[in-house]
C-alpha positions as CSV (number, residue, x, y, z in Angstrom):
1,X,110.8,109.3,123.8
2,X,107.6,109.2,121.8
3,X,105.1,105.8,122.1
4,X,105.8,106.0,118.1
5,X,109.5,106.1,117.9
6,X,109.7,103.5,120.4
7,X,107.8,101.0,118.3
8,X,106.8,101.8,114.9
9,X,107.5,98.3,113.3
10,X,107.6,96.1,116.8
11,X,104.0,96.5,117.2
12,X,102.7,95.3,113.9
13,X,105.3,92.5,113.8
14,X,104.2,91.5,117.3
15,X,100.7,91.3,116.3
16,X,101.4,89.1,113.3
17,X,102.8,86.8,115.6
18,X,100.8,84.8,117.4
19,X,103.6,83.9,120.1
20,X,103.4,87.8,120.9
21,X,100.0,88.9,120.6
22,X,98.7,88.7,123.9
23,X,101.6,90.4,125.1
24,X,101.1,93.2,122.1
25,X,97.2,93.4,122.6
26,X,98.0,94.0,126.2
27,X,100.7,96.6,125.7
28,X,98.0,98.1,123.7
29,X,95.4,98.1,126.4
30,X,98.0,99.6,128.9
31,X,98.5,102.5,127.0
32,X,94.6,103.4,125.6
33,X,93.9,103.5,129.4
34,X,96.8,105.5,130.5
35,X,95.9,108.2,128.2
36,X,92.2,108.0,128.6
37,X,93.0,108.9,132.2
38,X,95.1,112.1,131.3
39,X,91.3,113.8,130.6
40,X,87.9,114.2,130.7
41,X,87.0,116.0,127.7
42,X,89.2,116.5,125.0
43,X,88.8,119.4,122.2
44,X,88.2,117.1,119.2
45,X,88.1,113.3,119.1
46,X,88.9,112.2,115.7
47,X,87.5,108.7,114.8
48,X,90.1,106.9,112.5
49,X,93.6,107.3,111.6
50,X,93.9,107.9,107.8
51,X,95.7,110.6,106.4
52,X,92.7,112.7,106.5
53,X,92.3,112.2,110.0
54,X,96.0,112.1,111.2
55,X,96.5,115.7,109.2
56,X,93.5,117.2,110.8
57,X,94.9,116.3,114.4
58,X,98.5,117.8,112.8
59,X,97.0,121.2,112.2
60,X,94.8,121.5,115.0
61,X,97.4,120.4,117.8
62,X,99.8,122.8,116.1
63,X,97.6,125.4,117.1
64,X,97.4,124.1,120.9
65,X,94.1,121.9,120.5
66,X,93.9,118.9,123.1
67,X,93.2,115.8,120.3
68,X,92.8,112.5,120.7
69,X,92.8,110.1,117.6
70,X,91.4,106.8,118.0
71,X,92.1,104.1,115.9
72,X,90.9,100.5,115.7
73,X,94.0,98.9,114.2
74,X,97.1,98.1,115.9
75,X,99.1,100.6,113.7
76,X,97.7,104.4,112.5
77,X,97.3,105.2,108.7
78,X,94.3,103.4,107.0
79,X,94.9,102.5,103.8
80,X,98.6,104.4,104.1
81,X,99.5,101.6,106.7
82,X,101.8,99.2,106.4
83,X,102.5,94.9,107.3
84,X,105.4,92.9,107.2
85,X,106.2,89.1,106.1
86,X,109.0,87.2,104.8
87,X,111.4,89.7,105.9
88,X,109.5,92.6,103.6
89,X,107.3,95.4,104.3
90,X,104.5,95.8,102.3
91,X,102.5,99.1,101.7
92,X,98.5,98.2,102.7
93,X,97.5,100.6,99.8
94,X,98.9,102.8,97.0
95,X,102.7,103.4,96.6
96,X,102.1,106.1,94.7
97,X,102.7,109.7,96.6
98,X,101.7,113.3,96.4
99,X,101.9,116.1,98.3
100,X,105.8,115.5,99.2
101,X,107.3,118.7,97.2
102,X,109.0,121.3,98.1
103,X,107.3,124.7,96.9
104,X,104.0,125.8,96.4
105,X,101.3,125.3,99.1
106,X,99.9,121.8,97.6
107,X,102.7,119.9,99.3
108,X,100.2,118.8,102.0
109,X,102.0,116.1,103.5
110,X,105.3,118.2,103.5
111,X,103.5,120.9,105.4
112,X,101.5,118.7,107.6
113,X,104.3,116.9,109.2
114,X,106.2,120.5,109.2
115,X,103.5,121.8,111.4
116,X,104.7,118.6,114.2
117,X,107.9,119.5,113.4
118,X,108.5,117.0,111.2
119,X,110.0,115.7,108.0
120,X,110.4,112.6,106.0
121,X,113.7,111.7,103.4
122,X,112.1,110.6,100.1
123,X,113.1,108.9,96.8
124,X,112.0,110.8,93.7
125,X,110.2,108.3,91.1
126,X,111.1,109.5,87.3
127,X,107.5,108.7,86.2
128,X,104.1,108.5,87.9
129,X,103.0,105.7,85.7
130,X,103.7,103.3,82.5
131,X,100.4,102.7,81.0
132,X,100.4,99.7,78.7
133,X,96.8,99.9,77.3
134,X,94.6,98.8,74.2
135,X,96.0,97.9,70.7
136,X,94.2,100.0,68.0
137,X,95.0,100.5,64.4
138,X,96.7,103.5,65.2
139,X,98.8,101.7,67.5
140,X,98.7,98.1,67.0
141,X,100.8,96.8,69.6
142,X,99.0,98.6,72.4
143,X,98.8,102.1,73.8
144,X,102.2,102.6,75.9
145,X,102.7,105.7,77.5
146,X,105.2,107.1,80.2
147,X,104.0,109.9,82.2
148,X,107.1,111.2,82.9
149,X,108.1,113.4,85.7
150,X,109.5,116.1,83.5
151,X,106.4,117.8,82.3
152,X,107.4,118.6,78.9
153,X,108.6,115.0,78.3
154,X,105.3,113.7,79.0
155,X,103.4,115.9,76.8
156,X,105.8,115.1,73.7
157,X,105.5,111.6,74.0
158,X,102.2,111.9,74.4
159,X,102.3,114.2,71.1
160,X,103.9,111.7,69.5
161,X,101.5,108.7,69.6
162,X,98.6,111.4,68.9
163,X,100.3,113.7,66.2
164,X,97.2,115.6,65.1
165,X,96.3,116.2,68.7
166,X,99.2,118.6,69.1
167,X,97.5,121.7,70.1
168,X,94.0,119.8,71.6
169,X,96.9,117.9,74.2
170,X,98.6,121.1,75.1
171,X,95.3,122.8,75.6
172,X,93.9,120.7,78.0
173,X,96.6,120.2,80.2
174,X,96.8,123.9,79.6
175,X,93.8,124.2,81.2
176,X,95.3,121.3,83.8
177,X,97.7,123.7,84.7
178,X,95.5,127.3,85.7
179,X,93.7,124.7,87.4
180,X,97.3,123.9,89.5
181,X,98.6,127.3,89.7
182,X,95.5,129.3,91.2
183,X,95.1,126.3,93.9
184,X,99.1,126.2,94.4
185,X,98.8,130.2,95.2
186,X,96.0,130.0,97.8
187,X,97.0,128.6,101.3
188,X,94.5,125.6,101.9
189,X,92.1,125.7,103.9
190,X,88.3,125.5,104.4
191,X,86.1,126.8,101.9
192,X,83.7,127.2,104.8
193,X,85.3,129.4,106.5
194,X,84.2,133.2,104.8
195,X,86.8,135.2,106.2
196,X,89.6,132.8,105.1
197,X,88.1,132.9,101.8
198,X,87.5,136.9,101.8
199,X,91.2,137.2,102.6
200,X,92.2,134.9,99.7
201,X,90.0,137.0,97.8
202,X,91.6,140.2,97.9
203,X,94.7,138.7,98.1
204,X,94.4,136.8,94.7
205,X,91.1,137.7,92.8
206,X,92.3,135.7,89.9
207,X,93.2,132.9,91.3
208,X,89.8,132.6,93.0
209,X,88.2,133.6,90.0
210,X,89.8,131.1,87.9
211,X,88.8,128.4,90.3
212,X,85.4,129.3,90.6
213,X,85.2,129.3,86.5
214,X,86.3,125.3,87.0
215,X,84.4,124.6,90.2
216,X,80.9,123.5,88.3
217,X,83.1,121.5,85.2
218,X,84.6,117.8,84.9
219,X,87.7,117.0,83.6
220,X,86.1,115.3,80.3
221,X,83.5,118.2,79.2
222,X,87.1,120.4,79.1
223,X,88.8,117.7,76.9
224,X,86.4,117.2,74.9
225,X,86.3,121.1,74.0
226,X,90.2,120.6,72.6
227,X,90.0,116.9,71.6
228,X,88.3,115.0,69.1
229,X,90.4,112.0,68.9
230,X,88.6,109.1,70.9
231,X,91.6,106.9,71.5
232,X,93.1,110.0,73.2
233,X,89.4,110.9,75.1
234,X,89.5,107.1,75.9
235,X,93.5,107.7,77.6
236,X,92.3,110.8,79.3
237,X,89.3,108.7,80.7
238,X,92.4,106.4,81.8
239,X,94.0,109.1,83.5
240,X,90.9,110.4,85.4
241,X,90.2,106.2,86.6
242,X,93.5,106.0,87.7
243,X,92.9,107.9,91.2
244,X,89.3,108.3,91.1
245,X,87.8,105.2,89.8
246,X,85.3,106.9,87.6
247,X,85.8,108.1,83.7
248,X,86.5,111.9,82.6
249,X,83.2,113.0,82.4
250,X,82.7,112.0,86.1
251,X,85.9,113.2,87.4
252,X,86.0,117.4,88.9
253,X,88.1,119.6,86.7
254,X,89.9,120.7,90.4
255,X,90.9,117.6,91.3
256,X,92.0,116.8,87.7
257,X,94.0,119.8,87.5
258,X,95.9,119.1,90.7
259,X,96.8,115.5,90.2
260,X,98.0,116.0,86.5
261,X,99.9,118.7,87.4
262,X,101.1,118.3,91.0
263,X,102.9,115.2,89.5
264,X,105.1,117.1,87.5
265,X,105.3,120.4,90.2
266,X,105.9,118.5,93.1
267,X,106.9,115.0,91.5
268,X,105.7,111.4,93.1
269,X,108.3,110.9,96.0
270,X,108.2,107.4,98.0
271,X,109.1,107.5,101.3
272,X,112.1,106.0,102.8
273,X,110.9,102.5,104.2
274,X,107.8,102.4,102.9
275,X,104.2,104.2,103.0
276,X,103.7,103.1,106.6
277,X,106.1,105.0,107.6
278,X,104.0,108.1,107.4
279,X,101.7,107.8,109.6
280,X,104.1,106.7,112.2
281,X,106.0,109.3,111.9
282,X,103.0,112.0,111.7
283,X,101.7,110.4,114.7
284,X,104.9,110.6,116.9
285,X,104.7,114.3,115.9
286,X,101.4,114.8,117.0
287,X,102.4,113.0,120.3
288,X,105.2,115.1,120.8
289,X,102.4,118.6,120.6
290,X,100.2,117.3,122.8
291,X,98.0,115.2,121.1
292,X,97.4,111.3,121.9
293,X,97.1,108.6,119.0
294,X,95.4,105.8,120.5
295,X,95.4,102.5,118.3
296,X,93.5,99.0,118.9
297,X,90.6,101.5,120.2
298,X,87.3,100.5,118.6
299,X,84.7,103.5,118.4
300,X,81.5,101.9,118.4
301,X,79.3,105.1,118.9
302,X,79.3,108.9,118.3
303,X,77.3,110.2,121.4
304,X,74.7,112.4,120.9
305,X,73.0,115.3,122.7
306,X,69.9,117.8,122.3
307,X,70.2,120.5,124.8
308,X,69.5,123.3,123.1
309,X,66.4,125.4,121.8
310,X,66.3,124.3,118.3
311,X,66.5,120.7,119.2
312,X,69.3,119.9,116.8
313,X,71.6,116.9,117.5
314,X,75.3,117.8,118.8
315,X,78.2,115.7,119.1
316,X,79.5,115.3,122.4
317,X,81.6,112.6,122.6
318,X,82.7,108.8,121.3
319,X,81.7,105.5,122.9
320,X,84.0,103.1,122.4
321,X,83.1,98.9,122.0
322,X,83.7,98.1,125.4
323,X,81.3,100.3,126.5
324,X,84.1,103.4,127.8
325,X,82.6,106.5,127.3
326,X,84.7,109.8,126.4
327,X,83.3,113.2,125.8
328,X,85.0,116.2,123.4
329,X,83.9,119.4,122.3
330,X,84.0,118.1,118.5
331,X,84.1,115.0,117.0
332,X,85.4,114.5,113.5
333,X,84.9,111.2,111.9
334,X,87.6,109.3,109.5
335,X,85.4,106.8,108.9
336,X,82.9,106.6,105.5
337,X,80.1,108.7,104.8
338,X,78.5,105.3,105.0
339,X,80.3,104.4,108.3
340,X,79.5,107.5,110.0
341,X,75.7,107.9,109.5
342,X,74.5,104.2,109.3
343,X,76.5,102.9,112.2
344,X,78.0,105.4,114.5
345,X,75.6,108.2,114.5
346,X,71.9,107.1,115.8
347,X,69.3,106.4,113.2
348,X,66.6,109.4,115.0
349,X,70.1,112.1,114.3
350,X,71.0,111.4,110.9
351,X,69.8,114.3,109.4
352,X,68.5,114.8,105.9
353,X,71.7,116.5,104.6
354,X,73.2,112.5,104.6
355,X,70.2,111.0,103.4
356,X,70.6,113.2,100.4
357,X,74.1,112.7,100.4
358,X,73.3,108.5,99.3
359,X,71.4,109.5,96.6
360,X,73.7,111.3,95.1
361,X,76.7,109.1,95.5
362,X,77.0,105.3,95.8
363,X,79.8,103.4,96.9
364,X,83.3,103.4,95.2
365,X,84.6,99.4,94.9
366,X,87.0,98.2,97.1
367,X,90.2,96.3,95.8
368,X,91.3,92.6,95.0
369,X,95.2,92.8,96.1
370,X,97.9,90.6,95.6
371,X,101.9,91.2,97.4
372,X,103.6,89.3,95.3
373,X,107.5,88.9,96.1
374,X,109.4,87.3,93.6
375,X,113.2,86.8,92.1
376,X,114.5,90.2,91.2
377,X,115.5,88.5,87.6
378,X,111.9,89.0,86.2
379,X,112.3,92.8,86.6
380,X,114.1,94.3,84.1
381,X,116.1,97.6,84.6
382,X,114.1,99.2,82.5
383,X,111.1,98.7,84.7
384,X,108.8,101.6,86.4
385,X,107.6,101.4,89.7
386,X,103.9,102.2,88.8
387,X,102.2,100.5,85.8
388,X,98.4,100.3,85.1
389,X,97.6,97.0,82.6
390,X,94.0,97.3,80.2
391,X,93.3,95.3,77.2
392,X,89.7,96.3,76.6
393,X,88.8,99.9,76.4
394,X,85.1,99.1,77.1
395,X,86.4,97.2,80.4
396,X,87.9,100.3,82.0
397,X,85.5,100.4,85.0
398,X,84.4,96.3,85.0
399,X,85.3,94.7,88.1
400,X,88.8,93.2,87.9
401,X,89.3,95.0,84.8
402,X,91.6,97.9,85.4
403,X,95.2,96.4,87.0
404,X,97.0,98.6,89.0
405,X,100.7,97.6,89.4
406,X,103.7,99.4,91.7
407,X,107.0,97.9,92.4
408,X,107.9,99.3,95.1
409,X,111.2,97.8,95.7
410,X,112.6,99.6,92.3
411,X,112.9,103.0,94.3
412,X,113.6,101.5,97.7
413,X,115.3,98.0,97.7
414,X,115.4,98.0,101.6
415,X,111.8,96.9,101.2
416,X,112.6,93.3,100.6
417,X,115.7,90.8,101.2
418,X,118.7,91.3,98.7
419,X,117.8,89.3,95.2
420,X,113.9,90.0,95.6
421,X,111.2,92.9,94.2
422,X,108.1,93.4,95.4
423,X,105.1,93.2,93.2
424,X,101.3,95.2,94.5
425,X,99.2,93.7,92.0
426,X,95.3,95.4,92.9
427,X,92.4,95.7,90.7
428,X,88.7,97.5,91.8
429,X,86.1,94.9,92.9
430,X,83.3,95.1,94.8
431,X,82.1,93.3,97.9
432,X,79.6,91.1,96.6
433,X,81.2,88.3,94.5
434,X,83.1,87.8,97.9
435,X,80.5,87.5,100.3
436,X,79.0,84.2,100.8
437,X,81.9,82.2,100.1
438,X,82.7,79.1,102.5
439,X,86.5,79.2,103.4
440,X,87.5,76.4,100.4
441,X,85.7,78.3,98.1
442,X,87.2,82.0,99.3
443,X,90.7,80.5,99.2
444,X,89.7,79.4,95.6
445,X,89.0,82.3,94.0
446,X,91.8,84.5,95.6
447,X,93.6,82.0,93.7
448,X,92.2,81.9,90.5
449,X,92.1,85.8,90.5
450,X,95.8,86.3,91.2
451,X,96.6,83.6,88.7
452,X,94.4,85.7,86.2
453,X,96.6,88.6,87.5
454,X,99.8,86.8,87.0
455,X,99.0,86.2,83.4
456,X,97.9,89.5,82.4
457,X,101.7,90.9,84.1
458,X,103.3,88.3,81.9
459,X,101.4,89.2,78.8
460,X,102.0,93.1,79.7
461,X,105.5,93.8,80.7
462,X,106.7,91.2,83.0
463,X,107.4,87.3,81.5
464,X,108.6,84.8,83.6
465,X,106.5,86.2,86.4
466,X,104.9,83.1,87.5
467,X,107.7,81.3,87.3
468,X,109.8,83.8,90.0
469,X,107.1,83.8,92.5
470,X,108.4,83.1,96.0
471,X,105.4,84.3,98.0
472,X,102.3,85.9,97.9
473,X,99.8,87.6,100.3
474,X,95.9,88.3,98.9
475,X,93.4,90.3,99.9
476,X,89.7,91.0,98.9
477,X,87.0,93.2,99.6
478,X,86.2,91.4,102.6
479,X,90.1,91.9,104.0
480,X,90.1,96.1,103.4
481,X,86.5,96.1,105.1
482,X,87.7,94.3,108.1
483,X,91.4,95.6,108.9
484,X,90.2,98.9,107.4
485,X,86.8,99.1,109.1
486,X,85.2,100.6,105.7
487,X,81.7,99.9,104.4
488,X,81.9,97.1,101.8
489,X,85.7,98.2,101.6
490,X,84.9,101.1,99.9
491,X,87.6,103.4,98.8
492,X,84.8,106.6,98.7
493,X,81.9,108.0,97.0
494,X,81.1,108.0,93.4
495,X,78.5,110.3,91.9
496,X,75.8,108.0,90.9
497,X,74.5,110.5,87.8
498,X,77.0,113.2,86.3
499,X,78.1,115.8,88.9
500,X,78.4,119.5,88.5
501,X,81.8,119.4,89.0
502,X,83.0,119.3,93.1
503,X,79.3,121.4,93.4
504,X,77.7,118.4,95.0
505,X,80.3,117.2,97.3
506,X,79.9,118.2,100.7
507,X,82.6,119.9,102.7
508,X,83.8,118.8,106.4
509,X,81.1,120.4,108.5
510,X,77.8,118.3,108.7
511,X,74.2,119.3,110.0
512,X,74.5,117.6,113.5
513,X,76.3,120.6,115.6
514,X,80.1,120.2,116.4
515,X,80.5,116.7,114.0
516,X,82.9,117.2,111.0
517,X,83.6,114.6,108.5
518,X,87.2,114.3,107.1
519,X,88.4,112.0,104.4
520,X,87.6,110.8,101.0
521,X,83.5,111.4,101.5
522,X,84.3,115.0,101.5
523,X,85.7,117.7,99.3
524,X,88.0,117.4,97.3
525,X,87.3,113.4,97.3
526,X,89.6,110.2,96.6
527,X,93.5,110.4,97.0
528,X,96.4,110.8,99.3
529,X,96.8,114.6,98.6
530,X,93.3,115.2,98.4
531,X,92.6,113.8,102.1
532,X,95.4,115.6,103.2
533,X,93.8,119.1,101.7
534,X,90.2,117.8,103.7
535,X,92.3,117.2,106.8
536,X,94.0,121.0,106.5
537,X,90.4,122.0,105.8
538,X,88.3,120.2,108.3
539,X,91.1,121.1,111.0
540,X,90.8,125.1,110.1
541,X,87.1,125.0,110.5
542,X,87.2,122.9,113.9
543,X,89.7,125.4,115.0
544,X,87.3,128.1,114.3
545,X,84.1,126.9,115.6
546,X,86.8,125.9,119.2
547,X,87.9,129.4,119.1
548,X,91.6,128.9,118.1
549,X,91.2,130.9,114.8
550,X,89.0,133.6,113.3
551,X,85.7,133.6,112.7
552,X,82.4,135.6,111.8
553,X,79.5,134.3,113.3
554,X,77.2,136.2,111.0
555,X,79.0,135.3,108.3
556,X,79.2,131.6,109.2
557,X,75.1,131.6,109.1
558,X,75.2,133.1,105.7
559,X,77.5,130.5,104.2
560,X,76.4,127.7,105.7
561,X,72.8,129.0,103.8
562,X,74.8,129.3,100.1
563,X,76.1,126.1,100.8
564,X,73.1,124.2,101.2
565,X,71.3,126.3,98.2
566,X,74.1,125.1,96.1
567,X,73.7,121.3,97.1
568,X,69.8,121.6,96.8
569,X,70.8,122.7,92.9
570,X,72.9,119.9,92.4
C-alpha cells in the first residue's frame, strides 16, 4: 500500500492536533530519511508540491525517471491543499477546477493522473460563476450574469443584458474559441523543445498558425476590435481578473481563450471530497511509478556547480534546512520566480535572464481568506457554488476590492456535517497592510475585514449570513506566505507595463544549466490548468535534456537563441 493511501487525511488531522504532533512530525521524519537512503542521486528533484510540480514528477516518472518531490508542508498540493476543522474540510485555495474533461488534449489533470494510472470521480458544477457586479443605468439593480456551463446559454444571457452587442459578444468569444480549438488539437508539451514543435507543425499547420497569430495579442486589444460598449469591456475586464488578477488589456489572448472556453468544453468539475484530494491522490500515483513525494522536507538551498569550460552555473542538487545534502541530475523548482532566484539559488549564479525577468513583472497579491461555515438555511437552492461580488467598477483591482466567493458544499455536501454549507470568502491583498501588526492588532483587522466581507455577501446574494455563522477560519497574506512558503504570498507574476501577449513570459528552462522552473512564474501563467500545462511542459523538456525523449542538439542551441531574441524584444 502507497504512504498516500494509507494516510491522506490522518496526517493533516494529526498535525492540527497538538496531542499528536510530535508523534506526526516524527512519522514524518521516519519516512523523509527512509527514502533519502534509497539513493544518491536522483534524475530530477522537484522543489515544491503544487500542481505544477506534482504534474511534472507525473509525466516524467511515467516515462521511468527516478523523482523525488520535496515538500515543506505536512500534506502535497500548494495552494490545491487541503485542512480540516469542526468536522469539515476546507479547500486551502480555489474550488474552482479545470482540466477534468473528458476529450480534447486540454484535460491536464485528467491526463496527468492517467499517466500514474490514475483517476478521480467528479461533480459537474452547472456554471463557473454568478457575477453580481455594478449597477449602471442600463442595469440599475447591478450587473448579474451566469456563466453557464452550456456555452450557448451563456452567450444569450449575456446577449440579453447587452442587446446591441449581439454580433461584437459572438465575435470575440469567437475568437475565444480558435484560440481553444487549435491548443485542444496539439498535444502539450514544451514549446522548447523544436522537434516536438516541428512535428506539431506538419501535423497541424493551422492550428500552429493560428496560435502564433494570437501569441503577441491580449485578450482586451481583441475585444475591443468587436466591442464598443464599456459596461461590457468593463465585464470582459471582470472575466480576465477573475483568474489572472490583472484587467483585459493585461491578460494573454492564449490563456484567455483556454479559460473561456475550456469551461464550457471540458466544464468546471469538483472533485469528490474536496481539492485536497488531488494531490493526494496524484502523489500516491507517483509513489506507486517509482517516484518519492517527501513532505515536511524544507529545501533551503539549490546547490550549485561550475565545472565546465564556459563557467556557467549548473544545478546539481538541493540542500535541505537541516543541513542534508542530496544531489540530482536536474532540479526543477515549484517555488516563485522570486523564491527561486533571491533565496534558493546563490546571489553570484542568478543570472541576468532573472534579473530581467523582475523588471518586467512584479508581484501578483496574495489573498485575505475567510472559511466560513454556517446554517445551511442562509443558502438558498438557487445558489451557485462560485460567485464573484464588485460594487465599484473603478475598484476592480484595489486591495480587498474584488470578492471571490465558492460554496463548496452545494456540489459536495460530504464537505461539512449535515445542516451546514461552507462559505470561501477571499479577496486579493497584498502583504504590506499585514506586516507590522502586533498580535491584538492582527486579530483585529482579520476581524474587521471579514465583517466587511460578511456584509458585502449579505448585501449581494446571501442575507442572514451573519446571523448563521457557526465558525470561521481567517487567513492573510502573512498565513499563504508561511504554510505556502511564497514570497509575500504571492499568487505569481504580473507584467508591470502591457505585455506583448505570453511573448515575455519565460518558459520552464532557465540560464543556469540543468535548473527548470515550473509553476505560475512560467508560461502559460496563473491557474490550475495552466500549471498543469507548465508541469506537462517543463517535464517533456527535462526528459529531453535526461535522455528519455527526443531531442536535437543543434536545434536546441538555435531555439534557445530565438527565445532570448524574442524576450530581449519584449
Amino acid at each position: 500500500m502507497s504512504a498516500w493511501s494509507a494516510r491522506p487525511r490522518a496526517v493533516h488531522a494529526a498535525a492540527a492536533a497538538s496531542s499528536s504532533s510530535a508523534s506526526s512530525a516524527r512519522t514524518l521524519r521516519e519516512r523523509k530519511e527512509a527514502v533519502l537512503r534509497e539513493k544518491k542521486e536522483w534524475d530530477a528533484i522537484i522543489v515544491g508540491s503544487g500542481m505544477g510540480g506534482l504534474t511534472t514528477a507525473a509525466k516524467m516518472v511515467a516515462k521511468g525517471a527516478e523523482v523525488l518531490v520535496l515538500e515543506k508542508y505536512v500534506v502535497p498540493g500548494g495552494s490545491a491543499a487541503y485542512y480540516e476543522r469542526e468536522g469539515c474540510t476546507f479547500d486551502v485555495g480555489s474550488s474552482m477546477m479545470f482540466g477534468f474533461g473528458e476529450e480534447g488534449t486540454t484535460n491536464l489533470l485528467t491526463r496527468a493522473l492517467d499517466s500514474v494510472g490514475k483517476s478521480m470521480e467528479t461533480i459537474p458544477d452547472p456554471a463557473q460563476i454568478h457575477y453580481h457586479l455594478p449597477a449602471s443605468q442600463a442595469h440599475e439593480d447591478g450587473l448579474k450574469v451566469v456563466v453557464h456551463r452550456n456555452y450557448r446559454e451563456f452567450v444569450e444571457e449575456l446577449a440579453a443584458k447587452f442587446p446591441h452587442e449581439r454580433e461584437g459578444i459572438e465575435a470575440f468569444y469567437g475568437d475565444c474559441w480558435t484560440v481553444f480549438n487549435a491548443l485542444n488539437s496539439l498535444d502539450l508539451k514544451s514549446l522548447e523543445e523544436p522537434l516536438y514543435l516541428l512535428g506539431e507543425f506538419f501535423r497541424n499547420p493551422v492550428g500552429c498558425l493560428q496560435l502564433a497569430w494570437f501569441l503577441p495579442q491580449n485578450a482586451g486589444d481583441i475585444a475591443r476590435k468587436h466591442i464598443k460598449d464599456e459596461e461590457l469591456l468593463s465585464f470582459i475586464d471582470m472575466e480576465c481578473y477573475c483568474w489572472s488578477t490583472v484587467k483585459a488589456q493585461m491578460t494573454p489572448m492564449i490563456n484567455a481563450g483556454m479559460v473561456f472556453c475550456d469551461r464550457h468544453y471540458g466544464g468546471i468539475n469538483y472533485p469528490k471530497g474536496g481539492v485536497g484530494r488531488i494531490p493526494l491522490v496524484m502523489a500516491e500515483g507517483i509513489e506507486e511509478n517509482g517516484g518519492r513525494v517527501v513532505c515536511a522536507a524544507n529545501v533551503s538551498k539549490i546547490l550549485t556547480e561550475r565545472t565546465g569550460e564556459d563557467g556557467r552555473p549548473r544545478a546539481v542538487g538541493v540542500t535541505l534546512a537541516d543541513g542534508e545534502e542530496i544531489r540530482a541530475k536536474a532540479v526543477i523548482s515549484n517555488a516563485t520566480r522570486w523564491d527561486t532566484f533571491k533565496r534558493l539559488v546563490r546571489e553570484e549564479d542568478v543570472p541576468r535572464s532573472e534579473v530581467e525577468f523582475f523588471e518586467r513583472y512584479k508581484k501578483s497579491p496574495s489573498f485575505v481568506t475567510a472559511h466560513i461555515v454556517v446554517d445551511s438555511s442562509v443558502i438558498q437552492d438557487s445558489c451557485y457554488c462560485h460567485n464573484i461580488v464588485l460594487e465599484d467598477w473603478d475598484k476592480i483591482e484595489d486591495c480587498c476590492g474584488t470578492l471571490f466567493v465558492s460554496i463548496p458544499t452545494i456540489l459536495d455536501p460530504s464537505l461539512a456535517p449535515d445542516g451546514q454549507h461552507i462559505v470561501h470568502a477571499f479577496t486579493p491583498d497584498y502583504i504590506d497592510g499585514w506586516s507590522g501588526l502586533g498580535a491584538d492588532e492582527y486579530k483585529r483587522k482579520k476581524e474587521e475585514v471579514v465583517a466587511e466581507m460578511i456584509r458585502r455577501l449579505e448585501k449581494a446574494f446571501l442575507p442572514g449570513l451573519a446571523d448563521a455563522v457557526i465558525f470561521k477560519e481567517v487567513g492573510t497574506p502573512r498565513t499563504h506566505m508561511k504554510f505556502l512558503n511564497r514570497n509575500d504570498g504571492t499568487y505569481g507574476p504580473i507584467p508591470s507595463k502591457r505585455p506583448l501577449g505570453l511573448l515575455g513570459m519565460p518558459f520552464n528552462r532557465t540560464d543556469v544549466d540543468s535548473l527548470y522552473c515550473v509553476g505560475d512564474s512560467t508560461f502559460p501563467g496563473q491557474g490550475v490548468n495552466a500549471v498543469a500545462f507548465s508541469g506537462f511542459a517543463c517535464a517533456h523538456r527535462a526528459l529531453a535534456d535526461l535522455g528519455l525523449e527526443p531531442r536535437n542538439e543543434v536545434l536546441d542551441k538555435g531555439m534557445q537563441s530565438l527565445f532570448g531574441f524574442f524576450r530581449s524584444l519584449v
